[in-house]
DRENTORKOL-3810 file (N, C-alpha, C; in nm, 4 decimals):
REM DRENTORKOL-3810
@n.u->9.3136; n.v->13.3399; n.w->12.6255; ca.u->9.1823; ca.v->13.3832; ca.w->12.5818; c.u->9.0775; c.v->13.3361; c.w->12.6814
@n.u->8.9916; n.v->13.4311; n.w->12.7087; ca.u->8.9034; ca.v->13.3674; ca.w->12.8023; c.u->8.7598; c.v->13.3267; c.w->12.7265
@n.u->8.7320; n.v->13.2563; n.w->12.7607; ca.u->8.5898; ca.v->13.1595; ca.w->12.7187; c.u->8.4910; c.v->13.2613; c.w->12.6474
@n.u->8.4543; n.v->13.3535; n.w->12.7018; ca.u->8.3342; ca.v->13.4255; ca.w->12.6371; c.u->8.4283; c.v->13.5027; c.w->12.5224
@n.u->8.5485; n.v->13.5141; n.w->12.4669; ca.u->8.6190; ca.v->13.5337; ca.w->12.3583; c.u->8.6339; c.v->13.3885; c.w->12.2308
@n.u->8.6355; n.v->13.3116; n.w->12.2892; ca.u->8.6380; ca.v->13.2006; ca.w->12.2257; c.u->8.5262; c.v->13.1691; c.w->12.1896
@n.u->8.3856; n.v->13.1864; n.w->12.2536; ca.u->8.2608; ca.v->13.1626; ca.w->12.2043; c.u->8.2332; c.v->13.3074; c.w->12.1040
@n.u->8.2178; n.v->13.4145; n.w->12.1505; ca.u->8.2267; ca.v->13.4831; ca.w->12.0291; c.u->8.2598; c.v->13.4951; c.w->11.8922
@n.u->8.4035; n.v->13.4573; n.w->11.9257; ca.u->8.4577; ca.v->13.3941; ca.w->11.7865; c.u->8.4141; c.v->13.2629; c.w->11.6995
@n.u->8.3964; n.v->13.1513; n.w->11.8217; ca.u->8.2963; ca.v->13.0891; ca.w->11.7211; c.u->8.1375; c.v->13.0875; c.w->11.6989
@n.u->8.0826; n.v->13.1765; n.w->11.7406; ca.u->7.9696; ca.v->13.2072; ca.w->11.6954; c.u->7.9639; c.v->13.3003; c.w->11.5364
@n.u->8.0746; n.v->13.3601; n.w->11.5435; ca.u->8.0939; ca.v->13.4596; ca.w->11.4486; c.u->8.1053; c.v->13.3241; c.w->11.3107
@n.u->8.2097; n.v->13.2731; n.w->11.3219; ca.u->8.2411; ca.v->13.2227; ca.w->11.2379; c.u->8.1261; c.v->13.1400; c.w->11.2149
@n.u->8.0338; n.v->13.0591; n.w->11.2649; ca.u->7.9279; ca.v->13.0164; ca.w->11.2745; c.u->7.8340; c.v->13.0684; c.w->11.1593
@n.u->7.8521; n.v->13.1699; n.w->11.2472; ca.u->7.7277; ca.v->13.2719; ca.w->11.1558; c.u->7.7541; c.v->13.3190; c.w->11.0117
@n.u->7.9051; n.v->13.3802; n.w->10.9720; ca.u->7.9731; ca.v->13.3361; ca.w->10.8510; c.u->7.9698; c.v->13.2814; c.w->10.7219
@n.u->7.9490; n.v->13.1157; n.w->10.8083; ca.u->7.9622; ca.v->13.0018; ca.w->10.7535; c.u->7.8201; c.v->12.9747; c.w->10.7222
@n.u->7.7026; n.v->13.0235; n.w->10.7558; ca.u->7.5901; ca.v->12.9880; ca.w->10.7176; c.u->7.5565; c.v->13.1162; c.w->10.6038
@n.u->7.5974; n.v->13.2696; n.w->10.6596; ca.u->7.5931; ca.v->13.3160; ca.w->10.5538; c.u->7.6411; c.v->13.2629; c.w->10.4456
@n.u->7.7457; n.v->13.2287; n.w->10.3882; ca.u->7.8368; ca.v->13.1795; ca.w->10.2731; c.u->7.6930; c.v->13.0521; c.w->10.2312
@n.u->7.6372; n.v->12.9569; n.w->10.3272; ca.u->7.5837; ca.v->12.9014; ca.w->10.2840; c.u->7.4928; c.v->12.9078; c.w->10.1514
@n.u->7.3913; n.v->12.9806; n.w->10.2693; ca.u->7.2325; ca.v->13.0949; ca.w->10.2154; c.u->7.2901; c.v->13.1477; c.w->10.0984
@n.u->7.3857; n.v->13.2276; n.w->10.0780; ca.u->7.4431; ca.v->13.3046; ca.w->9.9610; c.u->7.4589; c.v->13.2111; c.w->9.7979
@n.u->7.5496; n.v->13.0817; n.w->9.8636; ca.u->7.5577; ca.v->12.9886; ca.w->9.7461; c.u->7.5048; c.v->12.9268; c.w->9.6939
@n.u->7.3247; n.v->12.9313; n.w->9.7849; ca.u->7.2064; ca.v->12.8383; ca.w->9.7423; c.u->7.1329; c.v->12.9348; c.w->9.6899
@n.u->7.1347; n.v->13.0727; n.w->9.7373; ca.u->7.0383; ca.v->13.1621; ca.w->9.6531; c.u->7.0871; c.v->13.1324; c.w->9.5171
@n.u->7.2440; n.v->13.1711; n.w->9.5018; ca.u->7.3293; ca.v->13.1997; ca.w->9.3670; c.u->7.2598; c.v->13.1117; c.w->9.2712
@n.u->7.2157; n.v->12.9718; n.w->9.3067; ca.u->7.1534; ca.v->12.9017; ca.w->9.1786; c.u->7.0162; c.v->12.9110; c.w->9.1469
@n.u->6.9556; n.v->12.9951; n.w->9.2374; ca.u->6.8085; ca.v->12.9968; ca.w->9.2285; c.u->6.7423; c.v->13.1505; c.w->9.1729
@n.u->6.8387; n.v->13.2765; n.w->9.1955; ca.u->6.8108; ca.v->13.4031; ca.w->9.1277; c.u->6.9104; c.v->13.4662; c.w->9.0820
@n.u->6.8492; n.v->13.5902; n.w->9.0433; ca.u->6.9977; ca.v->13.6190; ca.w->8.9452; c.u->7.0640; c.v->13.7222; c.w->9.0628
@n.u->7.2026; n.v->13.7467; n.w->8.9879; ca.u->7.3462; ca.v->13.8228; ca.w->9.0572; c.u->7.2937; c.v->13.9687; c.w->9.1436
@n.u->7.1715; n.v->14.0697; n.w->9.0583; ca.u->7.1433; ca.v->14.1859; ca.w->9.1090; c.u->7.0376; c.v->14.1625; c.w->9.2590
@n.u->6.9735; n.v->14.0160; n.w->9.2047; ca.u->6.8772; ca.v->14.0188; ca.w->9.3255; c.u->6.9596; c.v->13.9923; c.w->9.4369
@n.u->7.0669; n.v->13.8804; n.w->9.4069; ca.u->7.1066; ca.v->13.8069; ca.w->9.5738; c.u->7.1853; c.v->13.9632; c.w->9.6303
@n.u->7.2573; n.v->14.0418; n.w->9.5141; ca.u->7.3132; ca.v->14.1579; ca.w->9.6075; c.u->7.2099; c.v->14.2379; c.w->9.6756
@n.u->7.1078; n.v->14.2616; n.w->9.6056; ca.u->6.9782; ca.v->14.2945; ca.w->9.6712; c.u->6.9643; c.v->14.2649; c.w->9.7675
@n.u->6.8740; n.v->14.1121; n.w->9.7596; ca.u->6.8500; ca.v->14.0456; ca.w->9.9092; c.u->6.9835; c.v->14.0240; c.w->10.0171
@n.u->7.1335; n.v->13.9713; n.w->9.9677; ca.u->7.1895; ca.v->14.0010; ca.w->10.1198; c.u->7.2373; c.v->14.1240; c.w->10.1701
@n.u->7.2441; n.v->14.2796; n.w->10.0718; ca.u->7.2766; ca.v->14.3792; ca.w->10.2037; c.u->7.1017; c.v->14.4008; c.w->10.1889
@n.u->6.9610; n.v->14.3592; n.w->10.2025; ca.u->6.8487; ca.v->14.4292; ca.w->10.2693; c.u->6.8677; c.v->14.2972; c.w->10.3734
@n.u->6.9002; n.v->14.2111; n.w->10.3654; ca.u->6.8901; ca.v->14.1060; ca.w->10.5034; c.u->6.9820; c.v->14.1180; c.w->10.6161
@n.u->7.1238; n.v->14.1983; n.w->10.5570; ca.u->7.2138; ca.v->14.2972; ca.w->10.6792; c.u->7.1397; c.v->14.3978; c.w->10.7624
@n.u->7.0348; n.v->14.4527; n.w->10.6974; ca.u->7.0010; ca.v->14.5858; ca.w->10.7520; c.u->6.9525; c.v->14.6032; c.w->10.9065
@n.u->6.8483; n.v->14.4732; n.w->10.9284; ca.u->6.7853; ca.v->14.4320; ca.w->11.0395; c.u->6.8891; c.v->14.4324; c.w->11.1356
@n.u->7.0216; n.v->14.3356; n.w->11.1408; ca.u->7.1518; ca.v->14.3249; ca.w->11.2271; c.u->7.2280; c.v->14.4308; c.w->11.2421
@n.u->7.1961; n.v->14.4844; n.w->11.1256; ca.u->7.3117; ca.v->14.6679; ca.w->11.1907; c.u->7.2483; c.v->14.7088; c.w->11.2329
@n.u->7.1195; n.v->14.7311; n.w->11.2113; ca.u->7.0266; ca.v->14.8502; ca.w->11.2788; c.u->7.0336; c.v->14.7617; c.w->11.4193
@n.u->6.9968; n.v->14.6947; n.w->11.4784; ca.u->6.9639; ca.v->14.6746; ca.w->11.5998; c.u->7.0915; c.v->14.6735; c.w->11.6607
@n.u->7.2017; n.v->14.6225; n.w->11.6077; ca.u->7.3626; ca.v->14.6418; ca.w->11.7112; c.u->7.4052; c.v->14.8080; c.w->11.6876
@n.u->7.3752; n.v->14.8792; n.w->11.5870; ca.u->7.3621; ca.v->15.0831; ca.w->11.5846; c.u->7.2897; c.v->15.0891; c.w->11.7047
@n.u->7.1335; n.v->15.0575; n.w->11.7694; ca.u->7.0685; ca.v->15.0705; ca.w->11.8837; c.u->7.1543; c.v->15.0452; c.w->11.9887
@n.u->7.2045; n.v->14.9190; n.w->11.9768; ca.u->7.2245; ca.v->14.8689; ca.w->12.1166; c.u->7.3218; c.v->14.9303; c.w->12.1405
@n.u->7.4266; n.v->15.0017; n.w->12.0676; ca.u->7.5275; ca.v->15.0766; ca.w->12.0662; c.u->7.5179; c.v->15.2557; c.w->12.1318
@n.u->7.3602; n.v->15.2661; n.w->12.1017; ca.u->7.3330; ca.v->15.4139; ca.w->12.1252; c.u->7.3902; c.v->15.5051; c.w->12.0236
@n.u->7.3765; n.v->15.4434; n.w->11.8752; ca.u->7.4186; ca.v->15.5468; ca.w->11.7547; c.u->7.2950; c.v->15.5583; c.w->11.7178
@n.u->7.1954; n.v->15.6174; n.w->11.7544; ca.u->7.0741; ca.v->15.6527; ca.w->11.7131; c.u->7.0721; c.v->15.7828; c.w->11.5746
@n.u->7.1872; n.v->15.8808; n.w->11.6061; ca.u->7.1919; ca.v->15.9846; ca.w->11.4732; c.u->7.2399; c.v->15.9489; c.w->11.3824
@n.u->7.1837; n.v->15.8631; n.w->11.2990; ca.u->7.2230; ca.v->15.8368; ca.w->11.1976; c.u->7.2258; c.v->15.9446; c.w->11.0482
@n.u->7.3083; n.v->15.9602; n.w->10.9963; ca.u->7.3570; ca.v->16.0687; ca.w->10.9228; c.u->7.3286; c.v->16.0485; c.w->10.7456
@n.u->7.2061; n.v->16.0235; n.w->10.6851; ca.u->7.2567; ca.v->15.9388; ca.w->10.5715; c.u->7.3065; c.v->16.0063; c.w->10.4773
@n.u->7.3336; n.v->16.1584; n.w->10.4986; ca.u->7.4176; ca.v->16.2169; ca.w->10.3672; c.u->7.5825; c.v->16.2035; c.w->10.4163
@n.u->7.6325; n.v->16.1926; n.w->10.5113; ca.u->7.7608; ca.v->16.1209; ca.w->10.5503; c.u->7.7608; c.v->15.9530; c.w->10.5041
@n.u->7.6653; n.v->15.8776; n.w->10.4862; ca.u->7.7008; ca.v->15.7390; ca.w->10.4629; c.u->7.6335; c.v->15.7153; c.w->10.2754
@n.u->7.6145; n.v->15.8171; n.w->10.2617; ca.u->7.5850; ca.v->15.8008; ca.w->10.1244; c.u->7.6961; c.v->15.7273; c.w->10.0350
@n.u->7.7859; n.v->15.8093; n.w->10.0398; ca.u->7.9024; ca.v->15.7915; ca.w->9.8975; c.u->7.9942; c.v->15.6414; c.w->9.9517
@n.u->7.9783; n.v->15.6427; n.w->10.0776; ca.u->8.0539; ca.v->15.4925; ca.w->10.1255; c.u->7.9401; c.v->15.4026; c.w->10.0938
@n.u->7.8548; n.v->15.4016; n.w->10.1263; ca.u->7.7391; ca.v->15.2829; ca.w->10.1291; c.u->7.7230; c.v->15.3032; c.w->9.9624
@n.u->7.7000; n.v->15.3543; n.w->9.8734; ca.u->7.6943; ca.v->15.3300; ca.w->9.7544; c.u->7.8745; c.v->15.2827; c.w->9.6824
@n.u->7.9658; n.v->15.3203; n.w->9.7281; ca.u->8.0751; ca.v->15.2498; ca.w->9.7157; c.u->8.0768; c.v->15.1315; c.w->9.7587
@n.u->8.0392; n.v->15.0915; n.w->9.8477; ca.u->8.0235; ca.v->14.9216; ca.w->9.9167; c.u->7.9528; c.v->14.8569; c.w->9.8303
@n.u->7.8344; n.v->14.9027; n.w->9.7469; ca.u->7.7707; ca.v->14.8288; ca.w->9.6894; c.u->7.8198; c.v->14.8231; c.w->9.5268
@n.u->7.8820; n.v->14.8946; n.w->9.5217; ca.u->7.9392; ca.v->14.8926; ca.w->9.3503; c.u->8.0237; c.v->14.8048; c.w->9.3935
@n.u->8.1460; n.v->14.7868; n.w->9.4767; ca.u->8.1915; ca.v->14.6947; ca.w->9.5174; c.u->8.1300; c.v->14.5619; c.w->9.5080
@n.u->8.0333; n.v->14.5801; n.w->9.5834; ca.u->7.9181; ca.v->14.3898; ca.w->9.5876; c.u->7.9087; c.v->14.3755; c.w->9.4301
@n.u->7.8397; n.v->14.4388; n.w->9.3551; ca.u->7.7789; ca.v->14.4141; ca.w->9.2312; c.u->7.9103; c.v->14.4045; c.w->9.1352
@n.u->8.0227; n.v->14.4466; n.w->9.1310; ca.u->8.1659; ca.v->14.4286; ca.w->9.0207; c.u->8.2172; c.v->14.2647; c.w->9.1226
@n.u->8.2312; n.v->14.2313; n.w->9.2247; ca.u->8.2736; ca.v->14.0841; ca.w->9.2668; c.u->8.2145; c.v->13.9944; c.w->9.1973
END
């Protein structure tokens, strides 16, 4: 593995691990609909800008409808 693979990976996990944090400290402070709320609107900022940097600018939202509302019935039944 070369170095800038190994830092990736632990940045990832990094980043992860603080999500899980943020998540388990909201959990005692609001209720179940908000934190699903607040963490996919606090994803949005990080996809949208790695979609840019990617050059997926056409974004399609009647193609990501029925998945992105499946992802989230998903979040809200966990």
């Amino acid at each position: 593995m070369t170095p800038t693979v190994l830092a990736f990976a632990a940045t990832a996990a990094l980043g992860w691990s603080l999500c899980d944090l943020s998540r388990r400290f909201l959990a005692a402070r609001m209720t179940a609909w908000a934190l699903v709320f607040w963490v996919t609107v606090g994803a949005l900022p990080l996809l949208s800008l790695w979609a840019l940097a990617r050059g997926e600018g056409d974004f399609e939202p009647a193609g990501y409808l029925l998945p992105g509302l499946a992802s989230l019935a998903l979040n809200v039944a966990a």
